[in-house]
KOLGU-4560 file (N, C-alpha, C; in nm, 3 decimals, padded with zeros to 5 digits):
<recs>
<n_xx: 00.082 n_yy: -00.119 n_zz: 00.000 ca_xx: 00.000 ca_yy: 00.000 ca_zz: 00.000 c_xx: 00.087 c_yy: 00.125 c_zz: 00.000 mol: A seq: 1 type: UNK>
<n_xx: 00.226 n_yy: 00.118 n_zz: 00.046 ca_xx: 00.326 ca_yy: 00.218 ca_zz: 00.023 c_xx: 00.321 c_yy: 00.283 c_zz: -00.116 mol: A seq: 2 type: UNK>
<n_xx: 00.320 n_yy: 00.180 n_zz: -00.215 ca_xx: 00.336 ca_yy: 00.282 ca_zz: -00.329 c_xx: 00.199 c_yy: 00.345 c_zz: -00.384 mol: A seq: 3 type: UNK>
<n_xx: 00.112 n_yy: 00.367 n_zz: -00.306 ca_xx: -00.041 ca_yy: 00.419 ca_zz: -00.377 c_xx: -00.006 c_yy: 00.522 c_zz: -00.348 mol: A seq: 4 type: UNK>
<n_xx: -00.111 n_yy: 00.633 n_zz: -00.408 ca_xx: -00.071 ca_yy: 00.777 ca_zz: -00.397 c_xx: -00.249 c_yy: 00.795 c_zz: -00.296 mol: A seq: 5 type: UNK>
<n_xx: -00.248 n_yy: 00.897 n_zz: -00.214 ca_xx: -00.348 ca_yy: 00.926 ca_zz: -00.134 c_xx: -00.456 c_yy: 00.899 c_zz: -00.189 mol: A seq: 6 type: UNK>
<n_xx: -00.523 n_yy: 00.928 n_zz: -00.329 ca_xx: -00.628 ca_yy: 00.887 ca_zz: -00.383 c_xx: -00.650 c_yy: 00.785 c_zz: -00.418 mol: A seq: 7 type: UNK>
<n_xx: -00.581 n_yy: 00.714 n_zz: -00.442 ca_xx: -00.581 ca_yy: 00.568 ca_zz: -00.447 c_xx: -00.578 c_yy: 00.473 c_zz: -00.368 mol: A seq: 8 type: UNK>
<n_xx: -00.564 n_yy: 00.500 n_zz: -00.265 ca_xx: -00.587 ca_yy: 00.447 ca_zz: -00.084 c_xx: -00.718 c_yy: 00.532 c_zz: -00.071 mol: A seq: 9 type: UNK>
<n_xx: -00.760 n_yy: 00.643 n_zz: -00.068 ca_xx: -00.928 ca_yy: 00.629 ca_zz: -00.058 c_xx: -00.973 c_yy: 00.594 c_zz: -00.110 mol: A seq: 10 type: UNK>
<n_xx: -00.957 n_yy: 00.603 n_zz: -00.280 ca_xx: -01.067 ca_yy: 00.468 ca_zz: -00.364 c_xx: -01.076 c_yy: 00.333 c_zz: -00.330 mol: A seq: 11 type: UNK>
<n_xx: -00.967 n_yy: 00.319 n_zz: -00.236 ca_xx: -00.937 ca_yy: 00.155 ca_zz: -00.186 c_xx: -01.088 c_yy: 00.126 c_zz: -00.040 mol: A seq: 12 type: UNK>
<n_xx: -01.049 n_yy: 00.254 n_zz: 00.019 ca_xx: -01.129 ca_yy: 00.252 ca_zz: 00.118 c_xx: -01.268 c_yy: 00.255 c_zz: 00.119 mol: A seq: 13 type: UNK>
<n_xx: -01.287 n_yy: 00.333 n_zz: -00.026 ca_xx: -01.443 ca_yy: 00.351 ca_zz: -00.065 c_xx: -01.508 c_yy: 00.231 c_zz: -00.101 mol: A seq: 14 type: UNK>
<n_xx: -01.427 n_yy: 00.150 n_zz: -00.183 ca_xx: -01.444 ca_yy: 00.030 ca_zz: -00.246 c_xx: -01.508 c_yy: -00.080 c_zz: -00.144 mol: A seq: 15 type: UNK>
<n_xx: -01.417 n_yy: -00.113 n_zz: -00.045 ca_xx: -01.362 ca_yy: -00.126 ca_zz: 00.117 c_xx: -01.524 c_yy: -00.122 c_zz: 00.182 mol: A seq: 16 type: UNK>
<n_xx: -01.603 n_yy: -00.031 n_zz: 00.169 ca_xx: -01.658 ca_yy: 00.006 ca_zz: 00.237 c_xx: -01.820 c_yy: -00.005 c_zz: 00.199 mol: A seq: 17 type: UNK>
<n_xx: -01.826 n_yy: -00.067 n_zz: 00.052 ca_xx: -01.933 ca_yy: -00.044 ca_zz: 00.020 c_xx: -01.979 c_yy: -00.219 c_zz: -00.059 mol: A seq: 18 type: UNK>
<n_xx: -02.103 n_yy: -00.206 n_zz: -00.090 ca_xx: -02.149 ca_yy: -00.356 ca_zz: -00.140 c_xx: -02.131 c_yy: -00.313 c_zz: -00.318 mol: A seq: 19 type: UNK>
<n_xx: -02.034 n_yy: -00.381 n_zz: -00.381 ca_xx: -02.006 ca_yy: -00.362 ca_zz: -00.521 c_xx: -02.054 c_yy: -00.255 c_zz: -00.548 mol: A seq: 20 type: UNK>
<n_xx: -01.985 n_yy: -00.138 n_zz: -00.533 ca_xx: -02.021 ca_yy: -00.010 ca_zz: -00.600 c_xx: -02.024 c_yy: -00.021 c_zz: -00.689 mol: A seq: 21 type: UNK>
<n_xx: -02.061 n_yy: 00.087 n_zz: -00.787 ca_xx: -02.008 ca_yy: 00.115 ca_zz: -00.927 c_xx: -01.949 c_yy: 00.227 c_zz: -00.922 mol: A seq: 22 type: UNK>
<n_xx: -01.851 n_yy: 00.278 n_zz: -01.039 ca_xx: -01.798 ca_yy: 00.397 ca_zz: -01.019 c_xx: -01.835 c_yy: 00.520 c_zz: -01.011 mol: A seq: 23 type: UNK>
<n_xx: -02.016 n_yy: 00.531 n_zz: -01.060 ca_xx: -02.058 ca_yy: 00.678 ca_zz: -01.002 c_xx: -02.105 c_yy: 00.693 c_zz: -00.905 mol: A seq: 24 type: UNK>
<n_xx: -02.115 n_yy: 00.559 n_zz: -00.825 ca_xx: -02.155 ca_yy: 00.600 ca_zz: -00.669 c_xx: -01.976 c_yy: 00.609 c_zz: -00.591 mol: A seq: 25 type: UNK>
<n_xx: -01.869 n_yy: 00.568 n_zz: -00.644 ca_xx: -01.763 ca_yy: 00.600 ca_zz: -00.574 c_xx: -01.762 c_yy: 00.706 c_zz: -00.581 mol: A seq: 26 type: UNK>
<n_xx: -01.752 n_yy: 00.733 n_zz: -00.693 ca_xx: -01.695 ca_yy: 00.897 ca_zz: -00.771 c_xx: -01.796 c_yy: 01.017 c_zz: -00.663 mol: A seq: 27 type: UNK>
<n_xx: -01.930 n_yy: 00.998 n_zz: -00.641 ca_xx: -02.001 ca_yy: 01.083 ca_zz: -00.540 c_xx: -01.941 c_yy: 01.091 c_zz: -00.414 mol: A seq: 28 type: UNK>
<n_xx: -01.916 n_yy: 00.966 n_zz: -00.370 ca_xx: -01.862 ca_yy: 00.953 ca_zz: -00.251 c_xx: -01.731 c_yy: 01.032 c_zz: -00.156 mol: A seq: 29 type: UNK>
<n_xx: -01.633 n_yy: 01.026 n_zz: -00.304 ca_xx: -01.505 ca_yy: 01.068 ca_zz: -00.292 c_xx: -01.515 c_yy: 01.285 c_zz: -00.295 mol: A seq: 30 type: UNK>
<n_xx: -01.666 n_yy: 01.272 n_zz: -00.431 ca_xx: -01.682 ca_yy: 01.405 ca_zz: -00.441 c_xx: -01.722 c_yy: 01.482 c_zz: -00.322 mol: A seq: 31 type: UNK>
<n_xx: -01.804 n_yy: 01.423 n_zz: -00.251 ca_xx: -01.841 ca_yy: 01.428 ca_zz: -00.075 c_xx: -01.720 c_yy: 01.441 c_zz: -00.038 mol: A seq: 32 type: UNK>
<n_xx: -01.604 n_yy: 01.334 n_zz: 00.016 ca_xx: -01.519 ca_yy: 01.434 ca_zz: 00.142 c_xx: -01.414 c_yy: 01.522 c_zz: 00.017 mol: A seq: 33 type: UNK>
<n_xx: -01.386 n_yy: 01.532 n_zz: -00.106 ca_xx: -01.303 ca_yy: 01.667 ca_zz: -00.121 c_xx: -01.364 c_yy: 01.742 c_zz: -00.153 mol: A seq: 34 type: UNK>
<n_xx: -01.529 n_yy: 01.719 n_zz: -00.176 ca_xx: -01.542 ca_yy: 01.865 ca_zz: -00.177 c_xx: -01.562 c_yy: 01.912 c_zz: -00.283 mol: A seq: 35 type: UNK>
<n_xx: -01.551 n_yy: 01.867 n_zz: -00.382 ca_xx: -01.470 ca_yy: 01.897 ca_zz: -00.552 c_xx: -01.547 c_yy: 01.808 c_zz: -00.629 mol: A seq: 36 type: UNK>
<n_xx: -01.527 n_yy: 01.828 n_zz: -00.772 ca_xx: -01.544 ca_yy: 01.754 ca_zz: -00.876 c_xx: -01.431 c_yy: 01.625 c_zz: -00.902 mol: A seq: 37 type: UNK>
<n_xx: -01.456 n_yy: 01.517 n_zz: -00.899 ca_xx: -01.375 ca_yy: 01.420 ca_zz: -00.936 c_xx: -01.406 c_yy: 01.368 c_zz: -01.116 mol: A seq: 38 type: UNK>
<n_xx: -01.304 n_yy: 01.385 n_zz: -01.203 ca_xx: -01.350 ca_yy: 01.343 ca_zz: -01.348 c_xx: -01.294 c_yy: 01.210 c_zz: -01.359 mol: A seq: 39 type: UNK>
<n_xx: -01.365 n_yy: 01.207 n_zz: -01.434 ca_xx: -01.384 ca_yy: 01.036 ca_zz: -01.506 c_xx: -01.224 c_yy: 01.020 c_zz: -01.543 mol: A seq: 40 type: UNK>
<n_xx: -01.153 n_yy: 01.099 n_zz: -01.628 ca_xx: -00.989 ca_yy: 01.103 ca_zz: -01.645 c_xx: -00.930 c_yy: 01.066 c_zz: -01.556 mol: A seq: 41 type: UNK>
<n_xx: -00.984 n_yy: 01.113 n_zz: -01.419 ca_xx: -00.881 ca_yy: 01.070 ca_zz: -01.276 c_xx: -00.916 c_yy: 00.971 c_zz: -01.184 mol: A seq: 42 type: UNK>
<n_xx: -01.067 n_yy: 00.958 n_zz: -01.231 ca_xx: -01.112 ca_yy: 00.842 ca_zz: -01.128 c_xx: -01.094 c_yy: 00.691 c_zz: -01.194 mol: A seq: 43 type: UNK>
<n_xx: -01.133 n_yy: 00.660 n_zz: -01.302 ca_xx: -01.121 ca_yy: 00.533 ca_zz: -01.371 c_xx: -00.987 c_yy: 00.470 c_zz: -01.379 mol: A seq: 44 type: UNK>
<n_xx: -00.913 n_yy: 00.549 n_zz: -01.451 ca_xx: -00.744 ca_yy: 00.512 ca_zz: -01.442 c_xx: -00.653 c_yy: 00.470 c_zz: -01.310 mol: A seq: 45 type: UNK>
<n_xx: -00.732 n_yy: 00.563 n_zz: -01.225 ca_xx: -00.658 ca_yy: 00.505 ca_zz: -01.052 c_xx: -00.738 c_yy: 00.385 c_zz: -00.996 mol: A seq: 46 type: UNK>
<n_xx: -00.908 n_yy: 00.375 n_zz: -01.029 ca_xx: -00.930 ca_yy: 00.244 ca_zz: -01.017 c_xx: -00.858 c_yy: 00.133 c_zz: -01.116 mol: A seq: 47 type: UNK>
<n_xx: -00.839 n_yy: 00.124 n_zz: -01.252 ca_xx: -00.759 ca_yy: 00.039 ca_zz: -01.309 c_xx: -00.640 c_yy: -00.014 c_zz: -01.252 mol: A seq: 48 type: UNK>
<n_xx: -00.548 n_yy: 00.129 n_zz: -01.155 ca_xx: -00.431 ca_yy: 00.074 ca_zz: -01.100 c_xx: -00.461 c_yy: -00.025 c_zz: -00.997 mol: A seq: 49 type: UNK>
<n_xx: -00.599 n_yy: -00.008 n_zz: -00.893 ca_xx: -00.591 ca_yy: -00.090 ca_zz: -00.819 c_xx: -00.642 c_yy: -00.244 c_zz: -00.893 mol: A seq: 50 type: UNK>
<n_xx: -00.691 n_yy: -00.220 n_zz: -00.994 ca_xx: -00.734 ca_yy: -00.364 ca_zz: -01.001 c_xx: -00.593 c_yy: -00.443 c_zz: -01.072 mol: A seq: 51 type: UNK>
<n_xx: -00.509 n_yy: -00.320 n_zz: -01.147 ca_xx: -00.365 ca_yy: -00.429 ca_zz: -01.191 c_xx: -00.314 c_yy: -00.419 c_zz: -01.087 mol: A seq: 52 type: UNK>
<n_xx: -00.284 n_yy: -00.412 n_zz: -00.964 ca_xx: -00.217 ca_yy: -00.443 ca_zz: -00.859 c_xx: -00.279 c_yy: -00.569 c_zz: -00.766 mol: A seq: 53 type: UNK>
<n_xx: -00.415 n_yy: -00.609 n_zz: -00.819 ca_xx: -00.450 ca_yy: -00.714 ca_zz: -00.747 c_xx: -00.570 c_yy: -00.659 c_zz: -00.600 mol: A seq: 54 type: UNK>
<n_xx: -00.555 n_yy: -00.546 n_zz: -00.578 ca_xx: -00.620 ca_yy: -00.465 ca_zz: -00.447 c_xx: -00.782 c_yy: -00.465 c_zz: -00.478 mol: A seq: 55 type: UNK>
<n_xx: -00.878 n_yy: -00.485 n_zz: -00.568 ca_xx: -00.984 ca_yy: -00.433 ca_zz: -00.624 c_xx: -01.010 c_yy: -00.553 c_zz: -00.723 mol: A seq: 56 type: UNK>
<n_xx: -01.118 n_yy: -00.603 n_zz: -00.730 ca_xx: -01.173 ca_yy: -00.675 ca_zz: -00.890 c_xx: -01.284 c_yy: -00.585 c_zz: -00.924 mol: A seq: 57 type: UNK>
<n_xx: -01.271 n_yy: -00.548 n_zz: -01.085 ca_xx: -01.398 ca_yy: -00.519 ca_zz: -01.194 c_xx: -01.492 c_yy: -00.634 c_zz: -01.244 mol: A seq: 58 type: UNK>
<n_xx: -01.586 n_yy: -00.590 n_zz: -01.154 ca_xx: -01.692 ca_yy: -00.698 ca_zz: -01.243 c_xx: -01.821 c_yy: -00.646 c_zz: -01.303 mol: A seq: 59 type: UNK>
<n_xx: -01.909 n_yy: -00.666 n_zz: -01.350 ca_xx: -01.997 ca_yy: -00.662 ca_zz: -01.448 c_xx: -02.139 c_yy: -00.682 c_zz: -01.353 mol: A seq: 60 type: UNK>
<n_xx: -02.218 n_yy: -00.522 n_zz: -01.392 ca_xx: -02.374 ca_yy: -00.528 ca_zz: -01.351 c_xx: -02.440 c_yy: -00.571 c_zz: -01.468 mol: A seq: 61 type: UNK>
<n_xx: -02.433 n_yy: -00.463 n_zz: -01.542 ca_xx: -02.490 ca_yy: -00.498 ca_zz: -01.716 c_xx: -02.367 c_yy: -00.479 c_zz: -01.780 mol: A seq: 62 type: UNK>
<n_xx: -02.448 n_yy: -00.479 n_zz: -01.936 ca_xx: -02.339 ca_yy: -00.444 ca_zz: -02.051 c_xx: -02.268 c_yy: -00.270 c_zz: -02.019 mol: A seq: 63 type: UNK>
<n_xx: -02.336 n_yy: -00.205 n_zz: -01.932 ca_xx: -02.282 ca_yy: -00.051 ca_zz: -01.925 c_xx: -02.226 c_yy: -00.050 c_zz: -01.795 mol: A seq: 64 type: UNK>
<n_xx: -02.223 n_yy: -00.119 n_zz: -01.691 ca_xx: -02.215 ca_yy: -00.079 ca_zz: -01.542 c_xx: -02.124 c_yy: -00.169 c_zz: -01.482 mol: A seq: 65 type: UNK>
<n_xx: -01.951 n_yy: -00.094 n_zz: -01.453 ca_xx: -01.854 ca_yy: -00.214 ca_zz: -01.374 c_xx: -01.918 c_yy: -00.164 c_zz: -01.256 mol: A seq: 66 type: UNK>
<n_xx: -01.882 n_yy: -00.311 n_zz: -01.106 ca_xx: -01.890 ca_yy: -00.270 ca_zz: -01.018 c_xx: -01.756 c_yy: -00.333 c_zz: -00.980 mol: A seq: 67 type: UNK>
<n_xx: -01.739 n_yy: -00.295 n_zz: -00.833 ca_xx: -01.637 ca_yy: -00.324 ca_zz: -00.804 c_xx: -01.600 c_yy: -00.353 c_zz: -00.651 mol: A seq: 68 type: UNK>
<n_xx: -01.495 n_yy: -00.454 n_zz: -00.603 ca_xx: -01.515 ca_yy: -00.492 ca_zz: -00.480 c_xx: -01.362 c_yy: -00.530 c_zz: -00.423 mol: A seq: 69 type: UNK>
<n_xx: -01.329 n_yy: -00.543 n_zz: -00.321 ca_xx: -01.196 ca_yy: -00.527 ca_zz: -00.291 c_xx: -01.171 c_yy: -00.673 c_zz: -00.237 mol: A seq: 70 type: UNK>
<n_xx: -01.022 n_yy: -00.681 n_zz: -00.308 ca_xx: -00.992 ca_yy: -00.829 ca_zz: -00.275 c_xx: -00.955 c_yy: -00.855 c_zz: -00.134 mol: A seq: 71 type: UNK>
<n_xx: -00.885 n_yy: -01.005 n_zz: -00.106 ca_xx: -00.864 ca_yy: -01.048 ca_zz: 00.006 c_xx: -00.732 c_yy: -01.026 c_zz: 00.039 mol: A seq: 72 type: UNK>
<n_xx: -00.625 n_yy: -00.992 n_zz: -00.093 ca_xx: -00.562 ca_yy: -00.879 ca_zz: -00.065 c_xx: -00.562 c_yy: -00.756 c_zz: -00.038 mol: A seq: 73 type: UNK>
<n_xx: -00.648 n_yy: -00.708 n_zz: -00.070 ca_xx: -00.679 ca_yy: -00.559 ca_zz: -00.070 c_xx: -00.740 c_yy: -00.522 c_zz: 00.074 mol: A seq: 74 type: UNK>
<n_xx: -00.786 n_yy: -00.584 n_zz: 00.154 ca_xx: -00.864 ca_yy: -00.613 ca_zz: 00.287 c_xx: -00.707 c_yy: -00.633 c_zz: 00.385 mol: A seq: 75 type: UNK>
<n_xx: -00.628 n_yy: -00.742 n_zz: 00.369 ca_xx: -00.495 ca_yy: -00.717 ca_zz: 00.425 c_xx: -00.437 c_yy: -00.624 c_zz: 00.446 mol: A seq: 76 type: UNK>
<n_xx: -00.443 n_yy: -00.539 n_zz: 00.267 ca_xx: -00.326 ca_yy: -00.450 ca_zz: 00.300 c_xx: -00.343 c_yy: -00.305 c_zz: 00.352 mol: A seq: 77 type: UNK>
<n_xx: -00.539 n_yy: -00.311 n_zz: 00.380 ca_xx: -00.634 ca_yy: -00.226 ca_zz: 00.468 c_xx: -00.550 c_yy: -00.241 c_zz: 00.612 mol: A seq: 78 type: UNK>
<n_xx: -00.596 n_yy: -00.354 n_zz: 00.636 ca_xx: -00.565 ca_yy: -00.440 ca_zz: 00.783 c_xx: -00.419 c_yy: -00.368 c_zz: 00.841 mol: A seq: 79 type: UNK>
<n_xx: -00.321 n_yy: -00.414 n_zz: 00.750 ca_xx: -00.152 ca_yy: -00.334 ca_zz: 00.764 c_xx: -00.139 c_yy: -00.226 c_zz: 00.762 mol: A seq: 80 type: UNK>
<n_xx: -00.199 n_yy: -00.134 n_zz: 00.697 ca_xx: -00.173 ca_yy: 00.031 ca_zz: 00.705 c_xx: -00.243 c_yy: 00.023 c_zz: 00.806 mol: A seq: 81 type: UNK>
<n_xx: -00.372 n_yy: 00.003 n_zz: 00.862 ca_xx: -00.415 ca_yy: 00.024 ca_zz: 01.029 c_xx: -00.327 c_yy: -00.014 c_zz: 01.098 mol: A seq: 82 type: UNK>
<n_xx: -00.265 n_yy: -00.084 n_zz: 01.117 ca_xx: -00.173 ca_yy: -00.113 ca_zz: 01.194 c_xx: -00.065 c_yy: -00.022 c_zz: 01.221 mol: A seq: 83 type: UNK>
<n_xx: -00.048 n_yy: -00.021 n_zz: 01.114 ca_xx: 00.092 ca_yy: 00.135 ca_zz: 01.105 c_xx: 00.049 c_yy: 00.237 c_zz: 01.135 mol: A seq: 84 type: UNK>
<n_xx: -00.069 n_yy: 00.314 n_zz: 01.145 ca_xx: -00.138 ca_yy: 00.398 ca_zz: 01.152 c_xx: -00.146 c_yy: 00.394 c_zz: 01.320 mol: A seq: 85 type: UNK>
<n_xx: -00.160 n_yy: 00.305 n_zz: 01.375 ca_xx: -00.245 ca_yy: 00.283 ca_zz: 01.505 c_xx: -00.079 c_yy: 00.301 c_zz: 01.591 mol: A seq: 86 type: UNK>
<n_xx: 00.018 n_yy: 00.218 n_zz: 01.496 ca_xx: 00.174 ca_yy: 00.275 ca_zz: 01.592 c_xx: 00.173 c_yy: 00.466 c_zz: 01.611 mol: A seq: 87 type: UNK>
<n_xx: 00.149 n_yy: 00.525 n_zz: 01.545 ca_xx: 00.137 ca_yy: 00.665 ca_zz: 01.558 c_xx: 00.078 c_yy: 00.748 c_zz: 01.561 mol: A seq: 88 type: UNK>
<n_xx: -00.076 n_yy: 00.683 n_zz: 01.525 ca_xx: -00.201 ca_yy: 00.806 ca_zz: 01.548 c_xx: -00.276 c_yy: 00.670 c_zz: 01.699 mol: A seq: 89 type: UNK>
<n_xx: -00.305 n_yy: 00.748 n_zz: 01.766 ca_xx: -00.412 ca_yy: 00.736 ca_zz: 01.927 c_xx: -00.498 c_yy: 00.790 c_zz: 01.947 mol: A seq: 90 type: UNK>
<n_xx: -00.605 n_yy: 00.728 n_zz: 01.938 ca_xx: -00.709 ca_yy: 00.832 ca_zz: 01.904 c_xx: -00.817 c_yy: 00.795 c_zz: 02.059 mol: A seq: 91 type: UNK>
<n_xx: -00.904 n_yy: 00.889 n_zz: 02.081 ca_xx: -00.974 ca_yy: 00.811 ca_zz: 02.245 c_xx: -01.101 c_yy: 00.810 c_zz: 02.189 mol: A seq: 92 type: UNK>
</recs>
């Protein structure tokens, strides 16, 4: 998970977090906490990275609609950054 870039660890988390999204309910989601417009240019391509890294599978609603769901790697390497996270953030 070291080499993801910040947006790509929240698309992980969104993914993470939801029952087979599809990408315009991520894309809302993500548009919710920044705030901002997220485009299709920046959102699709960083989901592609997670699914060639193994973190994410694309699968199929219809002929128009991927959804998408996070592997049993991708749940690990959730699991490990909490961990690292939890050595230096304490939260009450």
């Amino acid at each position: 998970m070291y080499d993801l870039t910040g947006f790509q660890r929240d698309l992980l988390y969104v993914v993470a977090g939801q029952d087979e999204p599809h990408g315009l309910a991520i894309k809302d989601e993500l548009e919710n906490y920044y705030e901002k417009e997220i485009h299709h240019g920046r959102l699709y391509p960083n989901l592609d990275t997670l699914v060639d890294k193994g973190l994410i599978e694309k699968g199929s609603r219809d002929q128009r609609t991927n959804v998408y769901s996070v592997t049993r790697r991708g749940t690990r390497e959730i699991e490990a950054r909490r961990e690292w996270e939890n050595q230096y953030v304490e939260l009450e």
